[in-house]
N, C-alpha and C positions, 0 to 999 in steps of 0.2 A: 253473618260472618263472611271473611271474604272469601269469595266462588263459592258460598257452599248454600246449601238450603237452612231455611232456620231450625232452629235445635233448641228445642225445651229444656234451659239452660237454671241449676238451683245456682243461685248468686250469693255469696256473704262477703260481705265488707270486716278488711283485718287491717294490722297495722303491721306497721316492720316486723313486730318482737314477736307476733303470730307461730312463727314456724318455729321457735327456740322456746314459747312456753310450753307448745304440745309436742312436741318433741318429731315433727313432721320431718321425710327425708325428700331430697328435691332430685329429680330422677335426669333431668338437666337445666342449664340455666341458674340466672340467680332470683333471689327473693325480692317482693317489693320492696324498695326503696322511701325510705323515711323525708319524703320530701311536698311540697306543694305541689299539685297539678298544674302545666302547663299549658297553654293555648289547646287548653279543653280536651287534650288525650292524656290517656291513662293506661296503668302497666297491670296486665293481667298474669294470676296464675291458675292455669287449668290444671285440672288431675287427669290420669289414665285414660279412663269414662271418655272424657269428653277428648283427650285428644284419638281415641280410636271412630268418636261419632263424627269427628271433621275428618274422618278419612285417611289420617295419617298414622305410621308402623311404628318409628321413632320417635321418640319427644324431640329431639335435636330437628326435628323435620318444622315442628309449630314454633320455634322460636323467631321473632320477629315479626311473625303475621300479623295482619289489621283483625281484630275484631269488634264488633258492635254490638252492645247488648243493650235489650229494651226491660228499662223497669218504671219510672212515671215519665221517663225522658231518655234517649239515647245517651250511653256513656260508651264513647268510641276508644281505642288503643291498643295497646301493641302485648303481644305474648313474650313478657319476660323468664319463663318459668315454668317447668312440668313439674309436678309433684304428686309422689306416691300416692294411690287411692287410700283412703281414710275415712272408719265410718262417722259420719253428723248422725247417725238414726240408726237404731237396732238391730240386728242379725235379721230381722225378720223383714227387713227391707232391701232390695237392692240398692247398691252405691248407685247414686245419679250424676249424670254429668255435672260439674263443680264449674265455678267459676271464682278467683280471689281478687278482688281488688283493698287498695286502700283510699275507701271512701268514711272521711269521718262522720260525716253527716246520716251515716246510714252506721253508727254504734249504737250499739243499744243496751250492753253488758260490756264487761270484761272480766278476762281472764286472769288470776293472779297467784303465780306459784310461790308456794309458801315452803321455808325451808324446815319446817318442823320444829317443835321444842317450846315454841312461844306464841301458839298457834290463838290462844285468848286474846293478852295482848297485841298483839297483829290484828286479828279483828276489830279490837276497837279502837285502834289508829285509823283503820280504814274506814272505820265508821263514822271517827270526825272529821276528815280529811272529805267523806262524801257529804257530808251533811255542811261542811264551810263553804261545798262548791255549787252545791244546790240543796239551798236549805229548801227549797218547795217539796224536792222530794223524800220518800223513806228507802232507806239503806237495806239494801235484801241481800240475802249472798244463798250460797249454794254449794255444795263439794260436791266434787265431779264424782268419786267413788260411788256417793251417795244417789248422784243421778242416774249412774250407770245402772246401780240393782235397781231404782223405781222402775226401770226400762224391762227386768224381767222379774218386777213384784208379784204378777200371775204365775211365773213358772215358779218361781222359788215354792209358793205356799202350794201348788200342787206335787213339787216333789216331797217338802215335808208331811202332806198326805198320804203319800203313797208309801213312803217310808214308815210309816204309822203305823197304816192296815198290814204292806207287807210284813212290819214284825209282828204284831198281831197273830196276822194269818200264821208264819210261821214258826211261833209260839205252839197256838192250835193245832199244830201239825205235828209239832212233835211230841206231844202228848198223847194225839190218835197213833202215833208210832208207838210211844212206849207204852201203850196199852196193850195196841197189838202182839208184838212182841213179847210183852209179859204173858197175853194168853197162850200165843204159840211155844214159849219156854214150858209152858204147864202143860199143854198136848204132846209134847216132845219128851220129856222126861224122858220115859222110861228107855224112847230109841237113843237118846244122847246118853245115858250111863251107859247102853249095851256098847256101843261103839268105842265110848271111854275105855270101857273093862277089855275091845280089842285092840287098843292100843293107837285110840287117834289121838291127836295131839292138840292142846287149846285153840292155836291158831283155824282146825280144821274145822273143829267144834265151833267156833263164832263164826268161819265161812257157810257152814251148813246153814246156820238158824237165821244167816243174814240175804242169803242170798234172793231168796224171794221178794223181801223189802228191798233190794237194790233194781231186782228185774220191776217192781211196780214205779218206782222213781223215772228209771228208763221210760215205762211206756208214758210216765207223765208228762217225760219231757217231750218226746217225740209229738201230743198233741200240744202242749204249751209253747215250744221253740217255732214254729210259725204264727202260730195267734201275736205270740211278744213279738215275732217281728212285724209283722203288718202294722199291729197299732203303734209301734215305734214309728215304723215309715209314713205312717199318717200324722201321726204327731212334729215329724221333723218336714214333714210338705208346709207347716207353717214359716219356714226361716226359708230367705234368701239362702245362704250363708249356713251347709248343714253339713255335721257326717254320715258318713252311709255306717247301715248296722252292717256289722260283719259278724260272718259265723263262728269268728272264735270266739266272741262277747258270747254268743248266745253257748257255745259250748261252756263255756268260764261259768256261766250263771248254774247251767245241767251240773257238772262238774260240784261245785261249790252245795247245789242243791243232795247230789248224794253225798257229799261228805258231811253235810248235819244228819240225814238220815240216819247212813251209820253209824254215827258217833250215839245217837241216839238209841239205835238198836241195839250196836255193842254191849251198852250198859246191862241190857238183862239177857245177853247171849253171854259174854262172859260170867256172870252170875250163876246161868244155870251149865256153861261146859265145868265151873271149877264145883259144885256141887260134888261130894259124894258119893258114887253111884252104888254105894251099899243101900243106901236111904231111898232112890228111885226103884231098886232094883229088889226089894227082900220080900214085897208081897210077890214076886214069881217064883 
């Protein structure tokens, strides 16, 4: 490139309609131009990436410049065009310097936005329309949607695992609650009628019998809320392109974890406050 050292530069060949099918925004300049090559130079369009690794703050700064890029042969010319960073490859990659040309010779797919509603027939117009134009070849096609989730087919099926065991586990959980609970309701009798007969009131009576199970939630959380963050933070060291866990997620999850709790333990604390307490209370 000119004045600058070389630059490990990823290249795709597009055509005019490139920027208007993907819906790309151009940050200055215009877009290639739907025309032949001339006396062997050609109109490039760089992204961000690569206009920050030629050293420059502005895109208005690389417009006009010579560049030269090598791929089986030198294709030399001129920067028409900055345009927004845009991922080609997965969150788990970083954006690489970009480079656009419209080189036909170097197609190899296209793109083709469909307006919806007739989405069969449209397919197979396209499909005789490619097969009249090169019958040697077979007709393959592709949706982008669809390419997109193969890109996180791994995460997807380890979140539905985890969503699995988590209900699972917290299934399991709340049954070790209402068991518990149900025995502490039966060790308590007799202190929850006397208190009844002095005049405590339902609300006090399911804070007493719960309160325990909410301080054991507490201490669970206290050693679960950094383990879940670490293996989050490990898990997300895989992506380029990640958010940071933040301590209100992990409060939101504590939070949400006492409120099955006690919704769980309610059940048999209210049970035994509305009990009674003639019936707890007549063998003293």
């Amino acid at each position: 490139m000119e004045g600058k050292e070389g630059i490990n530069v990823l290249v795709k060949a597009v055509d005019a309609h490139y920027q208007d099918t993907y819906g790309l925004t151009l940050r200055a300049g215009r877009w290639l131009a739907d025309r032949e090559v001339k006396d062997g130079r050609y109109e490039f369009i760089i992204n961000e990436t690569l206009l920050r690794k030629m050293g420059y703050r502005k895109p208005e700064e690389a417009l006009g410049r010579t560049v030269k890029i090598w791929l089986w042969q030198p294709f030399e010319g001129t920067v028409t065009g900055v345009v927004r960073d845009f991922h080609l490859t997965s969150l788990k990659e970083e954006i690489a310097p970009l480079a656009l040309l419209n080189l036909p010779v170097g197609f190899s797919q296209a793109g083709v936005k469909l307006a919806g509603g007739h989405t069969p027939e449209t397919l197979a117009h396209m499909k005789n329309v490619f097969s009249r134009a090169f019958p040697q070849e077979v007709f393959t096609y592709d949706f982008l949607d669809e390419h997109i989730a193969r890109l996180y087919a791994r995460e997807d099926k380890i979140e539905k695992l985890f969503t699995a065991f988590a209900g699972m586990a917290i299934f399991i959980a709340c049954l070790g609650l209402l068991g518990l609970s149900a025995h502490a309701a039966v060790q308590r009798t007799k202190e929850v009628g006397i208190r009844k007969v002095l005049g405590a009131s339902l609300p006090q009576l399911v804070a007493l019998l719960s309160r325990e199970f909410a301080l054991l939630v507490g201490v669970a959380f206290l050693v679960a809320a950094p383990l879940g963050w670490y293996l989050m933070h490990r898990w997300l060291e895989n992506f380029a392109y990640r958010v940071a866990v933040r301590p209100d997620t992990l409060l939101l999850a504590g939070l949400g974890a006492l409120a099955v709790a006690l919704l769980t333990v309610s059940f048999q604390a209210v049970k035994a406050a509305r009990a009674n307490p003639v019936h707890s209370l007549r063998s003293e």
